[in-house]
C-alpha positions in Angstrom: 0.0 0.0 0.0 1.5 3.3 -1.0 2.0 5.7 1.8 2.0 8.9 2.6 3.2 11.6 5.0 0.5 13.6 6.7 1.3 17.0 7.2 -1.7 18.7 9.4 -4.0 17.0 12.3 -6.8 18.5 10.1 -6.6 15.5 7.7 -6.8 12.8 10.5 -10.3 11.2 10.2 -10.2 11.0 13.5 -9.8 14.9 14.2 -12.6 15.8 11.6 -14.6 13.1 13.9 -14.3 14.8 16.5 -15.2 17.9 15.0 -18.5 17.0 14.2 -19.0 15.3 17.4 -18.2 18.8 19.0 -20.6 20.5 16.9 -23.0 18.3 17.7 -22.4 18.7 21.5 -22.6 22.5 21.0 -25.6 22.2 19.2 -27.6 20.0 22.0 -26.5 22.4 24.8 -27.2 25.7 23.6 -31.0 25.3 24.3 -33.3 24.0 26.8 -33.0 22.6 30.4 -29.9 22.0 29.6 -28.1 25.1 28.9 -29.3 26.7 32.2 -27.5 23.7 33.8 -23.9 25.7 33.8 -22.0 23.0 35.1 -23.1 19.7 33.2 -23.1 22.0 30.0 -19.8 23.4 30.2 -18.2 20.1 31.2 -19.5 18.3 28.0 -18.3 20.9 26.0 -15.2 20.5 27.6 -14.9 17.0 27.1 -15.7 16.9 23.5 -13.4 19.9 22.7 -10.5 18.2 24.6 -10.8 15.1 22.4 -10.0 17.2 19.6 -7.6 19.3 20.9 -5.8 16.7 22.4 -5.7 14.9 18.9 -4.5 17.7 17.1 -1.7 18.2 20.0 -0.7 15.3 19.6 -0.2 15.5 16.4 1.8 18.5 16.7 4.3 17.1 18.8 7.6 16.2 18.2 7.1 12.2 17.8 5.3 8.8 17.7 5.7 8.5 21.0 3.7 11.6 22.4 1.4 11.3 19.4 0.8 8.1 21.1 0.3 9.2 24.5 -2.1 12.6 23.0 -4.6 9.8 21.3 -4.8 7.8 24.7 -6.1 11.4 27.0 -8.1 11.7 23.6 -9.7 8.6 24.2 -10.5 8.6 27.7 -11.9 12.3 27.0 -14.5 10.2 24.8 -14.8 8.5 27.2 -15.6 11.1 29.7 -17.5 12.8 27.3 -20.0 9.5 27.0 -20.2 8.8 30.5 -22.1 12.8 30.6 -23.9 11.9 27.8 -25.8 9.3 30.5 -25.8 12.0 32.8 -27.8 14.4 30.4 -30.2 11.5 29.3 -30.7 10.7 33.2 -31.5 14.6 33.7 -33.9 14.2 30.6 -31.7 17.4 28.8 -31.4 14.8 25.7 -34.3 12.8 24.5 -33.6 8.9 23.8 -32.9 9.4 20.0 -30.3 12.3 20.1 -28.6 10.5 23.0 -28.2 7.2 20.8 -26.9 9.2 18.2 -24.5 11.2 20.3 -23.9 7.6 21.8 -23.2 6.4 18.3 -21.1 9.5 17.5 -18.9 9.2 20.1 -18.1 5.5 20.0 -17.4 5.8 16.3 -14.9 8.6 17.2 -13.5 6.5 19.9 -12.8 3.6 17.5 -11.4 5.3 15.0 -9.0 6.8 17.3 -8.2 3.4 18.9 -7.5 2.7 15.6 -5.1 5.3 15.0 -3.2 4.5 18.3 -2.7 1.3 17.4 -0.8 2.4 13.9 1.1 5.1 15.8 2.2 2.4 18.4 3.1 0.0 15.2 4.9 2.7 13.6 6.8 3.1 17.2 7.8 -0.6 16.8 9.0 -0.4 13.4 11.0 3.0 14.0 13.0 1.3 17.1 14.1 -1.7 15.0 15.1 0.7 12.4 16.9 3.0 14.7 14.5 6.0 13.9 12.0 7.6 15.6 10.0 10.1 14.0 6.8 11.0 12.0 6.6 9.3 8.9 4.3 8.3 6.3 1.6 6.7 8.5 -0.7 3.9 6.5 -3.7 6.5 4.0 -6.3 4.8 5.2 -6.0 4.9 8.5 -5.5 8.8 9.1 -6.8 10.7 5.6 -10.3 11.5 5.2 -12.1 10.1 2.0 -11.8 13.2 0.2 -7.8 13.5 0.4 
């Protein structure tokens, strides 16, 4: 498979993703019961906005290795982020169809960047039996978006 290097967190799948998963959050707690509940609201935001931010940190450092470490906080900020999501249906701020599909959202973004961790961590391997660790081309599939 021909591979190539990626040069900006903005064409990681899973950073576009999370993106719309942000949005989304955004969207749901803008309105409602649940934008007069401060503290719920503002730590869902904060959740969804830290797995993006923390993916595109990552991505910014200066190797595999932290890249690495940035997906895994990204990941259990999805994490977070889902366990709120119960929280808000619970509270009855999300009805039971925009909480499946937040739900949905969220594990999808969670997979994909499970996925993406475990080619980072590959591309760790491979680096230390070749003596080099830095970025490099990292598998198309697994990182670009469709339209790239």
């Amino acid at each position: 498979m021909e591979q190539q290097r990626v040069d900006k967190f903005e064409d990681l799948i899973a950073w576009q993703k999370a993106r719309e998963l942000t949005k989304a959050i955004y969207q749901v707690t803008t309105s409602g019961p649940f934008a007069k509940d401060f503290g719920l609201r503002d730590q869902i935001r904060r959740a969804a906005v830290s797995v993006m931010s923390d993916i595109a940190e990552g991505f910014e450092r200066s190797g595999r290795s932290e890249f690495h470490q940035f997906l895994s906080i990204a990941k259990s900020s999805c994490a977070e982020l889902r366990s709120q999501l119960y929280v808000s249906l619970d509270a009855r701020y999300l009805s039971p169809s925009t909480f499946r599909q937040l739900i949905l959202q969220a594990e999808e973004v969670a997979r994909i960047i499970g996925g993406l961790r475990k080619a980072v961590h590959a591309q760790r391997i491979l680096a230390r039996a070749s003596g080099l660790e830095r970025k490099s081309a990292i598998p198309r599939s697994s990182v670009l978006s469709p339209q790239s």
